[in-house]
C-alpha positions in Angstrom: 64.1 110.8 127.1 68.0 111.8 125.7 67.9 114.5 123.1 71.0 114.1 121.1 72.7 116.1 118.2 73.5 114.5 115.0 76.2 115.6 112.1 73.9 117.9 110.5 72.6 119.6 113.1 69.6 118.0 113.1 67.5 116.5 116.9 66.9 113.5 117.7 64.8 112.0 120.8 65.1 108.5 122.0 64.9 106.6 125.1 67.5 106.9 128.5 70.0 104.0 127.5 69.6 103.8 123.7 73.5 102.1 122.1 75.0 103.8 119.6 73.5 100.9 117.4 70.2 101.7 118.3 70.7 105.1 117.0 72.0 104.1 113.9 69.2 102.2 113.6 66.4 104.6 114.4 68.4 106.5 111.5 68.1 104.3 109.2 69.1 100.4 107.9 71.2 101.4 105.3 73.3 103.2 108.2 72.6 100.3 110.9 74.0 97.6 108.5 77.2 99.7 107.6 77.9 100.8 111.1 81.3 99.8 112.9 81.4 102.5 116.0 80.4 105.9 116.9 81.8 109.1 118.3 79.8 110.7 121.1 80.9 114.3 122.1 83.9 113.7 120.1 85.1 109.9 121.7 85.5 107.4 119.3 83.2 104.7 121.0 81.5 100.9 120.6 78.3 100.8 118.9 77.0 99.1 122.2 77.9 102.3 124.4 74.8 104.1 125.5 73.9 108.1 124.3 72.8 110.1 127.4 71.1 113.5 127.0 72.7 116.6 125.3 75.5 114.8 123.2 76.7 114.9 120.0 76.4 111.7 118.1 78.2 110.5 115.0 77.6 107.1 113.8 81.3 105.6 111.7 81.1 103.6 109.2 84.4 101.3 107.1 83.7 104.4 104.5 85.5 106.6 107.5 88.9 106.8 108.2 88.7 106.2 111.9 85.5 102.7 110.8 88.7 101.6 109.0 91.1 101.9 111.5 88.7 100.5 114.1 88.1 97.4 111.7 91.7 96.8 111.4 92.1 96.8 114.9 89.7 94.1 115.2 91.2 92.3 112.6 94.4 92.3 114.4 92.6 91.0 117.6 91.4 87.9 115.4 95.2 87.5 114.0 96.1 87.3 117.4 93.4 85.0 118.6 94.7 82.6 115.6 98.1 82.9 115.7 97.6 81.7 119.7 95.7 78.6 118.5 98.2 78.0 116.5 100.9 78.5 118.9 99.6 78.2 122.2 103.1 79.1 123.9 102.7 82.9 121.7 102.6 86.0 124.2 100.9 88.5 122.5 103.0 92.4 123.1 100.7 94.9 121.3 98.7 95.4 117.7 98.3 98.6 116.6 96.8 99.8 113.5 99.6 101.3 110.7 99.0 103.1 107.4 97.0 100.4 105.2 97.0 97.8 108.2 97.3 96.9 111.4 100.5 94.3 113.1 101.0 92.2 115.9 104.0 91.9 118.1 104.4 88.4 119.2 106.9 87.1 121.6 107.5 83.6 120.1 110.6 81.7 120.1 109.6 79.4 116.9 109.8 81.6 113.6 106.9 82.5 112.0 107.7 82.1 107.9 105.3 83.4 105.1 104.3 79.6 104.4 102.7 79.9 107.6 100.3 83.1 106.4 98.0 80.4 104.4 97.3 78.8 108.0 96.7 81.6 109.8 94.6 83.4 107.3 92.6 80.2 107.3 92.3 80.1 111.4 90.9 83.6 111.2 88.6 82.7 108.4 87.0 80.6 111.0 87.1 83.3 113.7 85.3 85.6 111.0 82.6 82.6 110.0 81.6 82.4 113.7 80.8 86.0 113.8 81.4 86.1 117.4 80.4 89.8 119.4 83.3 92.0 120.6 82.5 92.1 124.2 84.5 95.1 126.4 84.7 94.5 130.0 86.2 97.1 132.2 88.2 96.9 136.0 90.0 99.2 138.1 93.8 99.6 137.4 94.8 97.1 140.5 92.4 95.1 139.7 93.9 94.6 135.9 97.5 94.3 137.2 96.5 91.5 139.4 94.7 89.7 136.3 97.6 90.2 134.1 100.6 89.1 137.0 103.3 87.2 135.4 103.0 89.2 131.8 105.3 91.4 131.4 104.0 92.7 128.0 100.4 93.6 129.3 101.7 94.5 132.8 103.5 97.0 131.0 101.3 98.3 129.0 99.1 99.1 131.9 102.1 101.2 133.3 102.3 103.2 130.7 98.6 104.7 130.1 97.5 107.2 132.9 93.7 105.6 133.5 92.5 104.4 136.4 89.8 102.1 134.6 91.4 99.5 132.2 89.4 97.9 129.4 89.7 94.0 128.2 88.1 92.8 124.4 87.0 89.1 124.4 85.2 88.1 121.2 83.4 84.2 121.8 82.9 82.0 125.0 86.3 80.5 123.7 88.3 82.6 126.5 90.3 84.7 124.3 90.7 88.0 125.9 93.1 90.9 125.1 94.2 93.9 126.8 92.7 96.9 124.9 91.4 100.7 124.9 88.7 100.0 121.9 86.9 100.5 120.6 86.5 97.2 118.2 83.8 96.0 115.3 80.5 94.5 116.6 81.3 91.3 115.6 84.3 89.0 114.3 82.3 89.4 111.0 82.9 93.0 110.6 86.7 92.6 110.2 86.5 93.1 106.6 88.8 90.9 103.8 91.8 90.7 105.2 95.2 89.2 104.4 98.7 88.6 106.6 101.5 90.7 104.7 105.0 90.0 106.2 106.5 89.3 109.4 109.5 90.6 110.5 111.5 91.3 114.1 111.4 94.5 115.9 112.6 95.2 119.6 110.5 96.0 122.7 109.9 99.3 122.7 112.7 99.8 120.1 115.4 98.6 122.6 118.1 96.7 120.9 119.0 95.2 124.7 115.5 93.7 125.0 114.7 90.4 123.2 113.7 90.3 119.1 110.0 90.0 118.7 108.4 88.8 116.1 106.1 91.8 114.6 103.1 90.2 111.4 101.5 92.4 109.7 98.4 92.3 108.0 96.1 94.4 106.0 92.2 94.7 106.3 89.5 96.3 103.3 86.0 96.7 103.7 85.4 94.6 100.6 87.6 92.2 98.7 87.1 94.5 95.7 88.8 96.7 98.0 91.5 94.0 99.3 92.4 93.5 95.2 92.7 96.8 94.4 95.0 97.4 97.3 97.4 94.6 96.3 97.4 95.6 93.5 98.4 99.2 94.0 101.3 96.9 95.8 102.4 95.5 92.5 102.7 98.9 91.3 104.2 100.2 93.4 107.0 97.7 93.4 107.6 98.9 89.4 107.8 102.5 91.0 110.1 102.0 93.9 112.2 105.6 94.3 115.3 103.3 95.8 115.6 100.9 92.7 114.9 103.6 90.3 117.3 106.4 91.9 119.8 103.5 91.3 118.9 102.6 88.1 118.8 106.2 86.4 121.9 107.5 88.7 119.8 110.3 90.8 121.1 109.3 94.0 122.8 107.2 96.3 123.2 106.1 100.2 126.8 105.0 101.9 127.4 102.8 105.3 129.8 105.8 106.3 126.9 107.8 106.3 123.4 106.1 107.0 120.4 108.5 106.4 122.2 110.7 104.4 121.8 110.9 100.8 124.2 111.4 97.8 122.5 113.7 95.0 124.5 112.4 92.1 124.6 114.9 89.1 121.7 113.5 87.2 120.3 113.9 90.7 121.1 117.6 91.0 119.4 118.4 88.3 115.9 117.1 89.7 116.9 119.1 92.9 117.8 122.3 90.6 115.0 122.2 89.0 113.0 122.3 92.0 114.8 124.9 93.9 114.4 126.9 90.7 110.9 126.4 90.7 110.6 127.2 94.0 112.6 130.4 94.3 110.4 131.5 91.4 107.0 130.9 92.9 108.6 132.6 96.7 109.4 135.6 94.6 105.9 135.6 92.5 104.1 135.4 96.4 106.1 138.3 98.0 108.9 136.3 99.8 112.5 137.5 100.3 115.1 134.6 100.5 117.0 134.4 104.0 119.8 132.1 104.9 120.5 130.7 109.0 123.1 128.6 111.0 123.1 125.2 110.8 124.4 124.9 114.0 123.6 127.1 117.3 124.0 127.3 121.2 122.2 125.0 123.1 120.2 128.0 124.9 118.5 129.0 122.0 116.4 125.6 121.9 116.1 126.1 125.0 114.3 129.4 124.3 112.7 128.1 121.9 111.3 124.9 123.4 112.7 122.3 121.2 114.8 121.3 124.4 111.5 119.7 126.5 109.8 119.0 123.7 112.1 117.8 120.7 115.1 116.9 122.1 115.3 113.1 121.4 115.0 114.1 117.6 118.0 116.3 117.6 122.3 115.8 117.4 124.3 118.2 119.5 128.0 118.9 119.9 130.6 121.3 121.7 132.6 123.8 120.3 135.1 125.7 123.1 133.6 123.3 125.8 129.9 125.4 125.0 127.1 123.3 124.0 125.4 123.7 120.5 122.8 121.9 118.6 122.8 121.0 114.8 119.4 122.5 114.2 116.1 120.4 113.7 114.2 123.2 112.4 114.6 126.5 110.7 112.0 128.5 112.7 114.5 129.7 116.0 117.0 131.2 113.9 114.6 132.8 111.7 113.2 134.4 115.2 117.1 136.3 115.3 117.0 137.4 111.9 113.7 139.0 112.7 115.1 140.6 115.8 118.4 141.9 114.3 116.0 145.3 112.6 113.9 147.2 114.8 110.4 146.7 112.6 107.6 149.0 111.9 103.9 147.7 111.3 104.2 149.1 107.6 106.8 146.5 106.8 104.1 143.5 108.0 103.4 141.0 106.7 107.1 140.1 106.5 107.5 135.9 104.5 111.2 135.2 104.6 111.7 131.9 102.7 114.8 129.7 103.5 115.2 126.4 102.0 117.0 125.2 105.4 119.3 122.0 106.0 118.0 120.2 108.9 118.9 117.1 111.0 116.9 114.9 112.8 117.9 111.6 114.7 115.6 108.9 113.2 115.9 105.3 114.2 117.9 103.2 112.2 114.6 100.8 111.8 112.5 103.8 110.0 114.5 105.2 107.9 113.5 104.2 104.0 115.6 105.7 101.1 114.3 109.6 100.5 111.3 109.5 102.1 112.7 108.9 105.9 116.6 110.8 105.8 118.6 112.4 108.7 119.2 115.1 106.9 117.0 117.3 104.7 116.5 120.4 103.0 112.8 122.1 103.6 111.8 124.5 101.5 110.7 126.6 104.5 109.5 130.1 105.3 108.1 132.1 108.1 105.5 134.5 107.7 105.7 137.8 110.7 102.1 139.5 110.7 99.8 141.4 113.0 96.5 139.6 114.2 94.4 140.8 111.6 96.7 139.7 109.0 96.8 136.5 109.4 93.5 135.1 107.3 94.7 136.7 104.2 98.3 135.8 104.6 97.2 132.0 105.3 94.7 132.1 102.1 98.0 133.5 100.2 100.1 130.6 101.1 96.9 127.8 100.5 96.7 129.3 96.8 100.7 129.1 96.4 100.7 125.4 97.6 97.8 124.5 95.4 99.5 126.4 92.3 102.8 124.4 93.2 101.2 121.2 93.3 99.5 121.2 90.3 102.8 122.4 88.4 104.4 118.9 89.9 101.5 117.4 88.0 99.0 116.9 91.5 95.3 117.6 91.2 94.0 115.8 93.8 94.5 116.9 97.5 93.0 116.6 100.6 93.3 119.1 103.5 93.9 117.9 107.9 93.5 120.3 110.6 95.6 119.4 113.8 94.8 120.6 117.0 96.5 120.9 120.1 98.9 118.2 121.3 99.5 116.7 124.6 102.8 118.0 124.8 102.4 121.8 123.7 103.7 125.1 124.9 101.1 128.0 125.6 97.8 128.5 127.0 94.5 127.1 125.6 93.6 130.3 125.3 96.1 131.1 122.7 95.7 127.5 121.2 92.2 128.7 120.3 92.8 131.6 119.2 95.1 130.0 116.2 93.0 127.2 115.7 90.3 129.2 115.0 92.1 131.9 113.0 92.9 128.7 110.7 89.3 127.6 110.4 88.3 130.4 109.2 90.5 130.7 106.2 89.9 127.3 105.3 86.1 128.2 105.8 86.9 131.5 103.9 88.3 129.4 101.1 85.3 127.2 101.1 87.7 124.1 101.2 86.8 121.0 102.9 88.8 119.6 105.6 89.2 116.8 108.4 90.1 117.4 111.7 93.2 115.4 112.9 92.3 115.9 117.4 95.9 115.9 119.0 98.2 116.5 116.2 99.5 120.1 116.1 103.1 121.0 116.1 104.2 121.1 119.9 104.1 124.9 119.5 100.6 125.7 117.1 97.9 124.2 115.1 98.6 123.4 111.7 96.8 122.8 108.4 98.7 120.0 106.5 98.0 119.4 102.6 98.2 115.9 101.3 98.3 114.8 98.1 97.2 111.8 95.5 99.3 110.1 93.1 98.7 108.5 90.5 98.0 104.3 92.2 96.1 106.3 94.8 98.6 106.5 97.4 97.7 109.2 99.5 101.8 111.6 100.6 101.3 114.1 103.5 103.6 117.1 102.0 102.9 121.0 102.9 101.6 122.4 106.3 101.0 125.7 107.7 101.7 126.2 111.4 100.5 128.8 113.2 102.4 130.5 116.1 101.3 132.9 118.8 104.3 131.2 121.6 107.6 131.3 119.6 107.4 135.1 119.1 106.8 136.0 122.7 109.2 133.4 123.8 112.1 135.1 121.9 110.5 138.8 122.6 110.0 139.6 118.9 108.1 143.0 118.3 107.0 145.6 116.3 105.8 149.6 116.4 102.4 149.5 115.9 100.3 152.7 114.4 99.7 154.0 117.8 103.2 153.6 118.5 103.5 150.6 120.9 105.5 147.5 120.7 103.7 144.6 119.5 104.3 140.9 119.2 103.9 139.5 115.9 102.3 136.3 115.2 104.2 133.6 113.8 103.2 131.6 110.2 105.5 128.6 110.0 105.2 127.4 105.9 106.6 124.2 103.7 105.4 123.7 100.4 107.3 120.8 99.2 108.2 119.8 102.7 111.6 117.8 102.9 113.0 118.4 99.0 114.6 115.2 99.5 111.0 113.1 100.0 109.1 115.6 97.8 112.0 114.2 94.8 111.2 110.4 96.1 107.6 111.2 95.5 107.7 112.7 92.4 110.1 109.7 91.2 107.2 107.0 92.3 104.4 109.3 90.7 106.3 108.6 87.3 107.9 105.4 87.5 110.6 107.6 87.0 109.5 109.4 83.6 109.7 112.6 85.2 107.9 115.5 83.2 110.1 117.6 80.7 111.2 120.0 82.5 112.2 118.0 85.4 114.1 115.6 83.3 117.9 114.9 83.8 117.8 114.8 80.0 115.2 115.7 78.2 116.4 115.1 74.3 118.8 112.5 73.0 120.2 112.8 69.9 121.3 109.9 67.8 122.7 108.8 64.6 121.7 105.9 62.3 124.9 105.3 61.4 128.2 107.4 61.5 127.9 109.4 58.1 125.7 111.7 60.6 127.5 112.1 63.4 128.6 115.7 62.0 125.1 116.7 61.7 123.9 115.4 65.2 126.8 117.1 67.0 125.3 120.1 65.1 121.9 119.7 66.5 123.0 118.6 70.2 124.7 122.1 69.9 121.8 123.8 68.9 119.2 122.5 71.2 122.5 122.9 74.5 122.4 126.4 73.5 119.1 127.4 74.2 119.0 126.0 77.5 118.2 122.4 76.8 119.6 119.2 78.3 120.5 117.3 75.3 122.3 114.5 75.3 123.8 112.5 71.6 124.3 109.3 71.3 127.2 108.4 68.6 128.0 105.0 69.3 128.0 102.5 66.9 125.0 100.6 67.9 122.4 99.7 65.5 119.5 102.5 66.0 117.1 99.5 67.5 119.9 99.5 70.2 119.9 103.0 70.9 116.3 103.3 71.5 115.8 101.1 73.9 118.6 102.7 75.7 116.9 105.3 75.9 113.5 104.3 76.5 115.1 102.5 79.6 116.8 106.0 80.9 113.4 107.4 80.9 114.9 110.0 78.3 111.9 112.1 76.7 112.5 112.8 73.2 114.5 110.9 70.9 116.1 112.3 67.8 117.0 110.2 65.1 119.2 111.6 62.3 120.6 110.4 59.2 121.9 111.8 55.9 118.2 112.5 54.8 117.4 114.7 58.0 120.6 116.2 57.3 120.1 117.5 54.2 116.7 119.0 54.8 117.5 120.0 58.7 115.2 117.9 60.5 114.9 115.5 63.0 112.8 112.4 63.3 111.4 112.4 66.7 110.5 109.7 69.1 108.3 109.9 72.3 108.9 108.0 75.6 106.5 105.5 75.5 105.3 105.9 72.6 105.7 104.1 68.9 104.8 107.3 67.3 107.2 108.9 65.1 107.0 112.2 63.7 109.4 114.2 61.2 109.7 118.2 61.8 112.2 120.6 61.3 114.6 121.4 64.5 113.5 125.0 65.0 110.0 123.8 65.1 111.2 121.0 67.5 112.7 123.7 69.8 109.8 126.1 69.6 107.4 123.2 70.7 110.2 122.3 73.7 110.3 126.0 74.8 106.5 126.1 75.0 106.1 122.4 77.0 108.6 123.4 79.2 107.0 127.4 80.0 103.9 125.4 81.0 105.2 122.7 83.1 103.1 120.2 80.8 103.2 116.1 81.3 102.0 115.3 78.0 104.7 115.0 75.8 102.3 114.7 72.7 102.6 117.2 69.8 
C-alpha cells in the first residue's frame, strides 16, 4: 500500500500504482469528473502518473490556475494538430500558454488570414468530438534527436532543455505527435471552448536574421459561459484602450525619435502630479524619508551588485573619459552608497528611504505596448535597512501602506503571489530560506491568503507581489516586496549593534505603484478615462449660456482657481447643447452652467459626468462639497 498526503492534511491509503485519476476518484466524482492534472510533491503531473508512497498529492482542476494553463496547452496541441491537416507542408516551432491563451508558432510559407479561423476552429471541433486520450511517451535524449533529424525547430528545442529523458504527446491513432514537457488534459474533450484570436509573425527566437514565422493565437475557457464573458471583457476593453484615450484627452504621447519613451503632455502631468503627491504623502504618513541617486554609474558597481551576470541584457551602458558606466536598471545599488555614506547605529533601524527613481530597461521592440511596456520609467521605489528581527513588522507596515494606497486609487480587490527562488539567483539556499520564510510569516501574521508563484523571485530575494482587479476583471500585477539578505553583504553595508559589533543589515526592496508610467495606463483603462476627482486634468468646467454671462463665469472660474481647483470656463459661442457634449467627451467632471439667473442669485447649475441630473446650489456650497470629495479620494461624484 502507498500512503499519500492530501491538501488538508488529511491520509490517504491506496494501492502501489494508483494514477492520479484514481485518486481523484477514490476522492470523490465530483473531483474525478473536474480533474485535468495533479501535482505530486510539488510537480505538476498527468492524471495517468502513478502516486508512490509518502507523497503529497494535489488533484488540479480548470477552477486552478495551473488546470487552466494545462487545458490551454492542450488546446494548442489540437490547433496545431488542425492547422497540419489543413496544411500538411506546416512545421510546427513551439506553443506555449500566454496570459488568457495559449499560441502556435508555425513555419508556413502560405499566410494564414482570419477568414481561415472559421476552418480551423471547425477542424479542432472535430479533434474535441473524438475525445481522443493524451498519450505521453518518453525516450532518452539521443534517442529523440534521432526521431526528430531533419527539424530544425524540435531539434532545437531539444538542445536547449538540460534533461536526459525527452517526452512526446500524441492524442488518437491518427499519428499526430508533438514534442512536449506536459503535462496535457486527459482527453481532446477537456480542452474547454475555445476560439483562434489573431495571427501575426514573430521571429525565431526573436532573431530578426532568422525567417518570419507565423505565430496564431487562441484562447481556451472551461465553459463557453466563460469563453463569452471573456470576449466580452475584449469589447470593453477596446472602449478602454490607455493608447487611444491618452490621445484623445491629450495625457500623453510616443515619437519615432524616441521609441519606448513617453511624452507626459500637461494634461498628462497633472495625472502624474497628482500621484507623486499622493505618494510623497502616504511615504511620509509611513515613516519614509525621500532620497534621490544617479541615473547613471560605473560599470563596477553592477558588477558588485550582480545586475552584471544576471541583468545585463536588460540594461543600456555608455563611456564617459574612456570608463564604462551603466544607465541604471534599478534604484536598489545606489541606494546601497547612500546607506554607506553615514556610519549607522542600530537605534536609527529600521531606516525606509523612498526614491521615486528613473530607470531604463532595454525591451524588445515587439513588447513594448504604450504605458504599460516603456524603456524608461519612474518607480516609486524605497528600500527598507533593518535588523533580523525587524523585518516582520516592517513588511506588515509596507502590506497595510499598499493596501491603503490601493483602495485610495479606487481598488478593492487584490490578490497576493509569493515567488521563490529562481534558477538564476545569487546566495545560498540557506539564506533563500531564511527570507522566504521571514515573508510567510507576515503574510501568515496578517492572516492574508496567498499563492505561491515556485521559481519567480527577484534574482537576488523572494518577493511578495500584490495584484490587483479592475473593474472588466482584468487582473494588473503592480506592487512587490523583495526581500534581501545578498545585496547588503555584497556592498559590506553595516551597522553597530547594542553589544557594539558591526552588523549587516537586511535589505527590504518596496514599490507600491510600481512603474508610475503603467500604474497611470491602468488607472486610465479602470475609468475609460473618467478618472476620479481628484485625479482629473480638470475637474470643473465653467460655461455660459450665452455671452451676457461671461462676466459672471470668469468670476466663478476665479473663485473655484483660487482654492486650489482645476477649473476650466468655456466662453465660446456655442449653443450650451454644444458645450456639454464637449465636455462630457473630455471626461470633464462637473459642469457649471451659468446665465443671468445664476448670476443674480450666485449659483451655479451643475452637471455630472455621466449623468442627466441637474442640480442648482449656491458656489460656496459647490466648493465645500468639492473640498470634501477631493479630502476623501471619493469616485462617486453624486451629491
Amino acid at each position: 500500500m502507498a500512503r499519500i498526503t492530501l491538501p488538508d492534511g488529511s491520509a490517504l491509503e491506496v494501492a502501489e500504482g494508483t494514477t492520479a485519476r484514481q485518486v481523484a476518484e477514490k476522492i470523490g466524482p465530483g473531483l474525478a469528473k473536474a480533474a485535468v492534472a495533479a501535482r505530486i510533491d510539488g510537480k505538476l503531473v498527468d492524471l495517468s502518473a502513478p502516486v508512490t508512497d509518502n507523497t503529497r498529492v494535489q488533484i488540479i482542476t480548470s477552477k486552478d490556475r495551473e488546470g487552466l494553463e494545462v487545458m490551454r496547452h492542450s488546446c494548442a496541441h489540437v490547433m496545431a494538430e488542425a492547422i497540419c491537416g489543413l496544411w500538411p507542408q506546416a512545421k510546427l516551432v513551439y506553443g506555449p500558454t500566454v496570459q488568457d491563451g495559449f499560441y502556435y508558432d508555425i513555419d508556413l510559407d502560405e499566410p494564414i488570414r482570419p477568414d481561415d479561423f472559421p476552418r480551423i476552429e471547425a477542424r479542432m471541433q472535430e479533434i474535441v468530438r473524438a475525445d481522443k486520450p493524451f498519450t505521453r511517451r518518453e525516450m532518452s535524449r539521443q534517442e529523440a534527436l534521432e526521431k526528430l533529424k531533419g527539424d530544425k525547430y524540435k531539434s532545437d528545442n531539444i538542445e536547449r532543455v538540460d534533461s536526459q529523458v525527452i517526452s512526446f504527446y500524441s492524442h488518437g491513432d491518427n499519428g499526430f505527435q508533438d514534442l512536449c514537457r506536459g503535462p496535457h488534459v486527459p482527453s481532446t474533450a477537456r480542452v474547454g471552448s475555445f476560439k483562434i484570436m489573431s495571427v501575426a509573425g514573430a521571429y525565431w527566437h526573436g532573431d530578426a536574421t532568422q525567417k518570419m514565422l507565423q505565430r496564431v493565437y487562441g484562447t481556451s475557457w472551461p465553459s463557453k459561459k466563460d469563453l463569452d464573458e471573456y470576449l466580452n471583457r475584449l469589447e470593453e476593453a477596446k472602449k478602454r484602450d490607455h493608447r487611444v484615450l491618452g490621445k484623445q484627452l491629450e495625457l500623453f504621447s510616443f515619437s519615432e525619435m524616441g521609441p519606448g519613451f513617453a511624452f507626459m503632455h500637461p494634461k498628462g502631468m497633472v495625472v502624474w502630479n497628482e500621484m507623486l503627491d499622493f505618494m510623497r504623502q502616504m511615504n511620509r504618513k509611513y515613516g519614509y524619508r525621500e532620497v534621490r541617486t544617479p541615473v547613471i554609474l560605473n560599470e563596477e558597481l553592477w558588477h558588485r551588485s550582480g545586475h552584471w551576470d544576471n541583468y545585463k541584457e536588460n540594461m543600456y551602458f555608455t563611456k564617459i573619459d574612456d570608463i564604462g558606466y551603466a544607465v541604471k536598471p534599478m534604484n536598489c545599488p545606489g541606494g546601497c552608497l547612500l546607506f554607506k555614506t553615514t556610519r549607522h547605529s542600530y537605534r536609527e533601524l529600521p531606516l525606509r528611504m523612498a526614491e521615486f527613481g528613473m530607470v531604463h530597461r532595454h525591451e524588445a521592440s515587439g513588447v513594448m505596448h504604450g504605458l504599460f511596456r516603456v524603456r524608461q520609467f519612474t518607480q516609486d521605489d524605497a528600500h527598507i535597512y533593518c535588523t533580523p528581527s525587524q523585518i516582520e513588522s516592517e513588511i506588515i507596515g509596507v502590506i497595510n501602506l499598499i493596501f491603503e494606497t490601493y483602495r485610495a486609487f479606487g481598488f478593492q480587490d487584490f490578490a497576493i503571489e509569493l515567488s521563490t527562488k529562481p534558477e538564476k539567483h545569487i546566495g545560498s539556499d540557506e539564506i533563500w530560506e531564511t527570507a522566504t520564510n521571514a515573508l510567510k510569516a507576515a503574510l501568515e501574521h496578517k492572516k492574508i491568503t496567498y499563492r505561491i508563484n515556485e521559481g519567480d523571485g527577484a534574482f537576488y530575494g523572494p518577493k511578495i507581489d500584490f495584484h490587483v482587479k479592475d473593474c472588466i476583471g482584468r487582473s494588473w500585477q503592480v506592487g512587490t516586496i523583495q526581500l534581501d539578505f545578498s545585496m547588503p553583504q555584497r556592498f559590506e553595508l553595516s551597522y553597530v549593534d547594542e553589544d557594539n559589533t558591526e552588523k549587516t543589515p537586511v535589505m527590504i526592496h518596496r514599490a507600491v505603484l510600481g512603474s508610475l508610467e503603467r500604474f497611470m495606463g491602468i488607472l486610465i483603462e479602470q475609468y475609460a478615462g473618467a478618472l476620479p476627482l481628484w485625479l482629473s486634468p480638470e475637474q470643473v468646467r465653467v460655461m455660459t449660456i450665452s455671452e451676457k454671462s461671461n462676466e459672471y463665469a470668469a468670476k466663478v472660474q476665479e473663485t473655484l482657481n483660487g482654492a486650489d481647483l482645476r477649473c476650466g470656463v468655456d466662453l465660446s459661442d456655442e449653443k450650451i447643447g454644444a458645450k456639454i457634449a464637449k465636455a462630457h467627451g473630455e471626461k470633464t467632471p462637473y459642469m457649471l452652467v451659468v446665465g443671468p439667473k445664476e448670476a443674480e442669485s450666485n449659483t451655479v447649475n451643475v452637471r455630472i459626468r455621466g449623468s442627466q441630473e441637474t442640480r442648482t446650489v449656491p458656489v460656496d456650497q459647490f466648493l465645500a462639497m468639492m473640498k470634501r470629495k477631493i479630502a476623501d479620494k471619493a469616485v462617486d461624484m453624486r451629491f
